[in-house]
Structure formats: structure tokens, C-alpha cells
N, C-alpha and C positions, 0 to 999 in steps of 0.2 A: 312197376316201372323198372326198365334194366338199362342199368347208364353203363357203358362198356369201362373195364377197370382201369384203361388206361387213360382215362378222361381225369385229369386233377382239375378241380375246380380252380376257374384262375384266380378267383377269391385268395384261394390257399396257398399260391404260391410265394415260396421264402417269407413262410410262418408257422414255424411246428406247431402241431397240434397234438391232442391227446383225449381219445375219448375212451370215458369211464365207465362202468354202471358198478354199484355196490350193492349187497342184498344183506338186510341186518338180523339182528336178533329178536326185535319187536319191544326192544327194551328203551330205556328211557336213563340216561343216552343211546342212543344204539351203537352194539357192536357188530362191528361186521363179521363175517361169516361167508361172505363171497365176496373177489371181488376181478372186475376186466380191465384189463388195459389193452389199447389199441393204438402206437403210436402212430402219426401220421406226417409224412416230411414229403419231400419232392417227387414223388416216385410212384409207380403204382403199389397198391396195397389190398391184401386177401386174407383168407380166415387165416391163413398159416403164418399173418402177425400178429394175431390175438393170443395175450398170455391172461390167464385164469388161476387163480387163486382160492384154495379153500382154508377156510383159518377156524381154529376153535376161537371162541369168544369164551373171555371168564364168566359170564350169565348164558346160563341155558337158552336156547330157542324159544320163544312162544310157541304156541298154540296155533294164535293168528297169524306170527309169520310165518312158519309151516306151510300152513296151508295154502299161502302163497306163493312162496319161492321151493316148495317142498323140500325143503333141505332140515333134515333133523338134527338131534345129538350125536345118533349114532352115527351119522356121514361126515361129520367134523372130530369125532374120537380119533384121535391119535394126528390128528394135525395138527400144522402150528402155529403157539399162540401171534397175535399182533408183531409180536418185537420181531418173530422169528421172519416175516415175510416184510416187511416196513424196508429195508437193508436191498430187496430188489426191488418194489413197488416204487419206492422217493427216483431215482433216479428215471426211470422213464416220464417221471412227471416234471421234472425240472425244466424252469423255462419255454415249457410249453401250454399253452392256449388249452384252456380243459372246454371238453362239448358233453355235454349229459344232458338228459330228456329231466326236463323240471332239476333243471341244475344246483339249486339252493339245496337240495339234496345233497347230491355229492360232495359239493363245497366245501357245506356243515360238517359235514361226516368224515370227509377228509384231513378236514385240518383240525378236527379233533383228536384226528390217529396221527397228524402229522403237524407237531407245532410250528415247527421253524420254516412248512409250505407255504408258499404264494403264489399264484401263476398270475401269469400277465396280464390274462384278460381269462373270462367264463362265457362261452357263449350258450343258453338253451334253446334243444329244437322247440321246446313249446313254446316257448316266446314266438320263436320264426313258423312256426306251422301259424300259430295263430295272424301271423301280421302275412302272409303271404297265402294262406287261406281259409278265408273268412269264413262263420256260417255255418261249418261243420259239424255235425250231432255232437263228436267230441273227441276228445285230443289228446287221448290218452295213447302210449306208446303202442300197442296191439293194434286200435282203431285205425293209427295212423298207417303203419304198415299194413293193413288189410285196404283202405284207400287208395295209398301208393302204391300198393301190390308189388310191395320190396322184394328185388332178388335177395331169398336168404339160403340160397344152394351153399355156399362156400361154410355155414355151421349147418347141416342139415343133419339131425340125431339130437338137437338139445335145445329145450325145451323155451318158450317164454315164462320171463321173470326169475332166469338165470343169466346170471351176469352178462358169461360170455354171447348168450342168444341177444339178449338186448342190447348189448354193445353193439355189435353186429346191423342192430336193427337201426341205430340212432346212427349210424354212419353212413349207413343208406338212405335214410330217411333224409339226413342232412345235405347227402346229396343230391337228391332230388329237388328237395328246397330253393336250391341253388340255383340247379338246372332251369326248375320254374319261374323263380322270381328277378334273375340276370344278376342280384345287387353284387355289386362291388365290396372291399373289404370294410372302406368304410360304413357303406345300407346298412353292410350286414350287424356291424358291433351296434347300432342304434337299431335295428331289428329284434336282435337278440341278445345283448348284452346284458348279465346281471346288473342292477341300479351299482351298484358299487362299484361298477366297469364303465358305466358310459361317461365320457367324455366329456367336461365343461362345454355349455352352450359360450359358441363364439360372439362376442357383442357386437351389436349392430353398428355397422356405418353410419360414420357420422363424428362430426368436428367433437372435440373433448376438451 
């Protein structure tokens, strides 16, 4: 699906956003080792706002994450630690609305490298894929992008299950969403809002 760039979901409008994706260490807690940001504000937006990050983590790589995000030791040698990227990563995230695929992810992981973060609201595509289309074999960010058959021309050269690829992918993906389902700002935070995000049910009409 190719939504032309200068279509801003009017969902979006005058409500920064910020989508994420992180790639860890496979440890327990995990540190990261990648990570994207993709601010999103009034305007049209392209891979040439995607900033990427590679960070050494104090725990080595696994094994299993490897072989996932293929990112080893030696590709994080001589980068720098957490503190050293934290200082430009905090500020594009202030005050802006975080969107990541299985978002309890980012969240977690976030505000473990960043204690004094909060953002306003968390919204996940998986939540919204799932409420806007049903039935699907499965829902996982790849699957979802081969369904939608996402324009991913603007990062073409880098790989899925790399930060800045799946950023890329959860912003179009999110768009499309969108595009499909009509909802409004409010649908959407009760679509896809992390539980910790949705909004008190309003009580029913009626004498008190």
C-alpha cells in the first residue's frame, strides 16, 4: 500500500508523535544495542528523518539475539556506551506520543534507560492491526508489512529487525491503519492504547 507522503493522518494532527523500534542484547534486563527514532509533527516526513543509533551495551550479545537482529560484538566495539547517546535520544522523545509494534516493549525498555521519561500516551500497531484487521494468520511486524505491502523505498539497503528498518515499517504500517479503519484520535487511543493509557470509562447517564 503506498499512501502518498504528504497525506498526514488527520488523527495526527497537533499531536507529536515519536516512533521507536529498539534491538537488545537478549539479556535479562536487556540492553540495547540499536536503536530509531522517528519524530513525527505536522509536516510531511521521510527516511531522511530517521535517526539510528548504535550503542555498546555492558553485557555482550547473545547468541539468540544475533541471530535475530544480526548485530554482534564486534559491530557495537568502539561505540557508545548508554549515557554516551541518552543526552540526544531523551529529547526527541519528550512530550511526544511513543508508536512501536508490541509497544510494552519499547516502553519497558525505555524507561529503564531513561528514568525520569513519560510520554503522554503509547499507542501499538499490534493492538490496532489487530482491532482494524481481524483473522489474520499473524501479526507480527514482517507479516504485517508483506500484507500491506508497505512502501519501504525511502530505507531500502537495511535489513528487517534493524531498528531503523522497522521504524520505517511501523510508520507505514500505522499509516495505513489509519487510512483503513477512518478512526479519529479518540477510536484510535481506545484501539491501541497501552491499558496504562486508556482513559477512565465515562459513567453512564443518569440522576446521581
Amino acid at each position: 500500500m503506498t499512501i502518498p507522503p504528504t497525506t498526514l493522518p488527520q488523527a495526527l494532527l497537533g499531536r507529536p508523535l515519536v516512533v521507536v523500534d529498539v534491538e537488545g542484547n537478549g539479556g535479562q534486563p536487556p540492553r540495547i544495542v540499536e536503536i530509531a527514532v522517528l519524530p513525527v509533527d505536522d509536516r510531511p516526513v521521510t527516511g531522511r528523518d530517521l535517526r539510528t543509533w548504535l550503542v555498546r551495551p555492558a553485557e555482550p550479545i547473545t547468541v539468540h539475539a544475533r541471530r535475530v537482529h544480526g548485530i554482534a560484538d564486534e559491530d557495537v566495539e568502539g561505540r557508545p556506551l548508554w549515557h554516551g547517546v541518552a543526552g540526544e535520544v531523551a529529547p526527541l522523545l519528550e512530550g511526544r506520543t511513543l508508536l512501536a509494534h508490541n509497544a510494552t516493549t519499547e516502553y519497558r525498555v525505555l524507561g529503564a534507560h531513561l528514568p525520569t521519561w513519560r510520554p503522554p500516551m503509547v499507542l501499538d500497531t499490534l493492538r490496532l492491526a489487530r482491532h482494524v484487521w481481524p483473522g489474520l494468520p499473524g501479526y507480527g511486524l514482517d507479516k504485517l508489512t508483506a500484507h500491506a505491502v508497505l512502501d519501504t523505498a525511502d530505507v531500502a539497503g537495511r535489513r528487517p529487525h534493524r531498528a531503523g528498518y522497522d521504524t520505517w515499517c511501523v510508520w507505514q504500517l500505522f499509516r495505513a491503519l489509519l487510512a483503513d479503519s477512518g478512526l479519529d484520535w479518540h477510536g484510535l487511543v481506545r484501539a491501541a492504547a497501552l491499558k496504562d493509557f486508556l482513559p477512565a470509562d465515562e459513567p453512564e447517564e443518569g440522576l446521581w
